[in-house]
N, C-alpha and C positions, 0 to 999 in steps of 0.2 A: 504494500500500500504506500503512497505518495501523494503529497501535499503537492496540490497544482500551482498555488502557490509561491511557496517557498523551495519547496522541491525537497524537501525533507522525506528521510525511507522510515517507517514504521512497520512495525511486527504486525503477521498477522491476530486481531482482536480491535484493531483500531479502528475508529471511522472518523477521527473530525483530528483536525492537525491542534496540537498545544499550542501551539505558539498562533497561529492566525485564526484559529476557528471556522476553518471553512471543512467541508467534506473530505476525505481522500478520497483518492481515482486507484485502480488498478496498475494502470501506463499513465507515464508522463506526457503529457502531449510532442510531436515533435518542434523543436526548438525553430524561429525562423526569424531573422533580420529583421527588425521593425518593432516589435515588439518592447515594450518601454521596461526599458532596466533586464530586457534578456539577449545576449549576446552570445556568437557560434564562433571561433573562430577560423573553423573551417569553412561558414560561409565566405568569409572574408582574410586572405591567408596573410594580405599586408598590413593588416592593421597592427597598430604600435600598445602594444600593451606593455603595465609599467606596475609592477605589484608595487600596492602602499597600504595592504594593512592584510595581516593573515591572523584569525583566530577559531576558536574550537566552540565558542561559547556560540550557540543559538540566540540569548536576546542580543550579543553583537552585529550578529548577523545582519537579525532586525535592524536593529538603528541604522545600522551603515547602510541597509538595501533603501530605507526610510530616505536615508540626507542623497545618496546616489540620485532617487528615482524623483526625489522632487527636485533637481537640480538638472534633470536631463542628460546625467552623465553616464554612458554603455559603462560596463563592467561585466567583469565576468567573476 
């Protein structure tokens, strides 16, 4: 199961993601260019990507996908 989302995997028993409250899916849907704050970079093999922040904690996640997506900025 997976949070469409956040993209989060949970065990089977689950059906609504902790962290966002929305239902899980079975399958993720597949990823595609355009899409606000979801980025492939096999769509796109030139693009410059540039790590600036890595962590393990889920409500980080949050916040950073939070300040990312209202700012307009792709991330992966």
């Amino acid at each position: 199961m997976f949070c469409p989302n956040c993209r989060a995997e949970y065990r089977p028993g689950f059906t609504e993601c902790a962290d966002c409250g929305v239902p899980l899916v079975h399958e993720l849907p597949q990823e595609q260019r355009g899409d606000k704050g979801l980025f492939s970079p096999d769509l796109d093999p030139d693009a410059d990507l540039v790590p600036v922040y890595s962590t393990y904690s889920s409500t980080d996640v949050m916040l950073v996908k939070s300040l990312l997506d209202a700012e307009e900025i792709v991330y992966l």
